[in-house]
N, C-alpha and C positions, 0 to 999 in steps of 0.2 A: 292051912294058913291060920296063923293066932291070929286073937282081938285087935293084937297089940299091931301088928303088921297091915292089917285091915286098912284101920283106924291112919296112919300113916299114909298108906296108899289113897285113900279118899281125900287127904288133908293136900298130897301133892297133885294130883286132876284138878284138884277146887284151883289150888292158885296159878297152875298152866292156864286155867278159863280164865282166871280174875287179869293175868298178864295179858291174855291175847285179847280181851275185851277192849283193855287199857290203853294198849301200844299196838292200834293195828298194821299189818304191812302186807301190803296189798300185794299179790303175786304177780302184776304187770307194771308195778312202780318202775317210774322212767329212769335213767341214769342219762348222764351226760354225754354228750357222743359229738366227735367233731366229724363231719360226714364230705367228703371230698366229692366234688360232679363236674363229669365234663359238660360246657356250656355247646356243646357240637354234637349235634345227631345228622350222620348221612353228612358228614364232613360241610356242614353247614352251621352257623352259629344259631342257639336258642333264641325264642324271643324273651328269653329273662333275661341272657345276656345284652341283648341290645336294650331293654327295661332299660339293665343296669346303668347305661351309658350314656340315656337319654339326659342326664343333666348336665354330661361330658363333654358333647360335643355336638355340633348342628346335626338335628333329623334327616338331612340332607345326606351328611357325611355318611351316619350310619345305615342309610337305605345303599347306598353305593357300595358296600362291602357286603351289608346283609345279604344280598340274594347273592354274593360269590359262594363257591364251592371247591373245597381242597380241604386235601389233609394237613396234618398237622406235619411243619418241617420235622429232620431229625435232632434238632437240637430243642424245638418245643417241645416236641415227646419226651426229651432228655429231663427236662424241669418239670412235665406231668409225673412222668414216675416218681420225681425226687419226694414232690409235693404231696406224692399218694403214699408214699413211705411214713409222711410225717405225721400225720393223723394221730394216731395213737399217741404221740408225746406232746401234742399240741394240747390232747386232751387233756394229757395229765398236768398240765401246768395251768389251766385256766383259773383255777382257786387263787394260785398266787396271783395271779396278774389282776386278780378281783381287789384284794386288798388295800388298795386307797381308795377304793370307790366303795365305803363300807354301807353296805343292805343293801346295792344294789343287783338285782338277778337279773341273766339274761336267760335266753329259754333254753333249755337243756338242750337239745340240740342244735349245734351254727354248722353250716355249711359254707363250705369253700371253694367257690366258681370259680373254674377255669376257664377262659376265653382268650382270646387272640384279637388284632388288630387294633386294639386301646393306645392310647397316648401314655398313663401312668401305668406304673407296675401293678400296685395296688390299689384299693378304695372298698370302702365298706357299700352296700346296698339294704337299704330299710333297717333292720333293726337286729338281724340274725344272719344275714350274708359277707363274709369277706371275698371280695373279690380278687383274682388274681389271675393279669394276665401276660399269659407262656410270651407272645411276639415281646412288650416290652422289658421282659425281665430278661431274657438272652440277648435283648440292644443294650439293654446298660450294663449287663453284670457279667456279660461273656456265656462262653459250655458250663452247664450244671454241675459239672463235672470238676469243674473248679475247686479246689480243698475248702477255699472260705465261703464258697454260696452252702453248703451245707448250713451255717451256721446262721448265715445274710438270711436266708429265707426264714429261719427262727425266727430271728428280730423283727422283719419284715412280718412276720403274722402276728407277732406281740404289739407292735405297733398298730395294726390295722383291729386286733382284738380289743385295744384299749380305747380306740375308737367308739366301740359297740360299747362298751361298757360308758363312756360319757355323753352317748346319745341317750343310754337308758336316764344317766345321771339328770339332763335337763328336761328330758321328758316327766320323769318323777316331780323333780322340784319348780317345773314350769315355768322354766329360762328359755326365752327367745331373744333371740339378739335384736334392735328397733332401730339405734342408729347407727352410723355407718363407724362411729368408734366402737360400740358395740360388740358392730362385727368384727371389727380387728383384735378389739383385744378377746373375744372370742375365739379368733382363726388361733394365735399366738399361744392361748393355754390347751386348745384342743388338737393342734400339732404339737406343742412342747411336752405334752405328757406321752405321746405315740412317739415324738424322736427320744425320750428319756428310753424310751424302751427298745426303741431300735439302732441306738447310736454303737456305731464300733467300742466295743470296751476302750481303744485309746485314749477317745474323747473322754472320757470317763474321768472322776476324781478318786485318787489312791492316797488314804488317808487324810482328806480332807486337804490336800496339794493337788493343784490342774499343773496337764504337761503343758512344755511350750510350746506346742502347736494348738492347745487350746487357750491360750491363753492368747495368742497369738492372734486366733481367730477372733474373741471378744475383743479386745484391743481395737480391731476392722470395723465389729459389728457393735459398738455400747456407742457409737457418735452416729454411727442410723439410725439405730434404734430411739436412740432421745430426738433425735430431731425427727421423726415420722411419728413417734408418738403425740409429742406436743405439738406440732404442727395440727394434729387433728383433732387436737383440744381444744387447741385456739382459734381453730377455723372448723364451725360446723355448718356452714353451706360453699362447703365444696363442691366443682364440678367433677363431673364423670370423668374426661383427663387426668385430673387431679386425681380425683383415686385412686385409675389406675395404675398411677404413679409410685403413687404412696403404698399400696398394696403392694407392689413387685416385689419379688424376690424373699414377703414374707415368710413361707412355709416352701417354695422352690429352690430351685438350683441344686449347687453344690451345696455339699452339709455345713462348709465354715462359710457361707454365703447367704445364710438362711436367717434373716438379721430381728424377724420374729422367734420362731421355736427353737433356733440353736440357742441361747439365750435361758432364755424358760427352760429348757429342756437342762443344762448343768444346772441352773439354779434349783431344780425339784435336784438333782443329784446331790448337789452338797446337803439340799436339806435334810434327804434320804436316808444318809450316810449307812446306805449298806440294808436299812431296814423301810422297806415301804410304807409300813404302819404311822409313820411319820408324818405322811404324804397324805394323810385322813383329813385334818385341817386343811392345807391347801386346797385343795379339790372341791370341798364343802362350800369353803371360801368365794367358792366359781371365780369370772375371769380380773374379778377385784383384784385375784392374787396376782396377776403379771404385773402391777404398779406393786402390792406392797415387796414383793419378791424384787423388785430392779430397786425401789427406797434401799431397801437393804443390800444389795450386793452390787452396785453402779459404785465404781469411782466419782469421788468429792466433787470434781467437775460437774459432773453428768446426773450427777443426781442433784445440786442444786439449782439445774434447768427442770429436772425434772418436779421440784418440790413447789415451781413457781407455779406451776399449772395444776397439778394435782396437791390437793390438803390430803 
């Protein structure tokens, strides 16, 4: 071995140390992982599952099922497989679906509980759980086996991922909703950006033109909407009635009956247009943006009721 060769060989060890000092990477470093769990051991439901539920529905309710025992139908089973297929691609999309909610991380791994006997399909739990349960997604949506729930349950985990991602968003920036407008126009931007994500492409804006079924549905839903919003502008000591009133059909029902987040929900689309990056500002914004987002996209009517109550 020459000088020259030596000399060389000691110059490239030095800068492998000097990189590996620099740029550590740890042999156990985490990667992201979406982790699929049945909520049933001994065909009996978990108690994380019933955790989950506890804000769902009376303790009463969930004692009455809890201690049942049965297996899961064959059409539950039908939506567990579907749902354990999809893992791997749910993971792989989670970066995009991060991108209007910019710096915020959620923890490398989220698990996706499955349980049975729930009221809604879905719902997030704590901060790293989407829940999803088999009984009520084969009451609304039919056999799994359906050609379009392949694609429904996508959206359907998009929507409840985007969830996780704007709990982390007000947890960081230490937004709590105080009064009961608050809470509305909170419900309105925290369902309209999970329906933005889970809505049928129809609904959808193609080139910046809505079809006439959405357009159709706004038409329905832009003279609730101003009259529910400003009604609880200009009244802040409402009764409980009154809430409940006012509150219906928010973020429920059918999707062109949803006269909060359908709403919200095209309006992030138009502003979108195709790229989420967009959607940075909004978000940031927090649920300000449902008033400045309806200022701008309400017909002239509807929006000079709306301009009398909100500056």
């Amino acid at each position: 071995m020459t000088k020259r060769l030596f000399f060389h060989i000691l110059v490239f060890l030095f800068l492998c140390n000097l990189f590996a000092t620099a740029i550590p990477y740890p042999a156990n470093a985490k990667k992201k992982a979406i982790i699929v769990k049945a909520a049933i051991i001994n065909e009996k439901l978990t108690t994380e599952w019933k955790d989950a539920l506890i804000t769902r529905m009376s303790k009463e309710r969930i004692d009455s099922f809890g201690s049942l025992q049965r297996s899961l139908s064959d059409e539950e089973a039908a939506w567990k497989k579907m749902i354990e297929s999809k893992a791997a691609a749910w993971n792989e999309y989670r970066d995009s679906l991060a991108v209007p909610f910019k710096n915020i991380v959620l923890a490398d791994t989220i698990t996706v509980l499955l349980g049975y006997f729930g009221d809604d399909d879905a719902f997030t739990y704590r901060n790293q759980i989407v829940c999803l349960d088999l009984t009520a997604l084969y009451r609304a949506y039919g056999n799994a086996g359906i050609p379009e729930n392949s694609s429904r349950i996508d959206r359907i985990f998009a929507h409840e991922y985007s969830h996780l991602l704007h709990k982390q968003w007000a947890a960081k920036k230490g937004y709590t909703p105080i009064t009961f407008k608050d809470s509305i126009l909170w419900e309105c931007w925290y369902e309209g950006i999970g329906m933005y994500r889970s809505l049928n492409p129809k609904w959808l804006p193609a080139a910046d033109s809505l079809s006439t079924a959405t357009n159709l549905a706004l038409e329905e839903l832009y003279p609730v909407f101003t009259e529910r919003i400003t009604t609880i502008e200009a009244n802040p000591d409402l009764t409980n009635e009154e809430k409940n009133k006012l509150n219906a059909n928010l973020s429920r029902g059918p999707v062109n009956k949803k006269w909060g987040a359908f709403p919200v929900a095209i309006w992030l689309a138009l502003e979108a247009r195709g790229q989420d990056k967009n959607l940075v500002y909004w978000i940031n914004h927090g649920p300000r943006s449902v008033i400045d987002l309806a200022k701008k996209y309400l017909p002239a009517e509807y929006k000079k009721k709306l301009n009398r109550y909100f500056k």
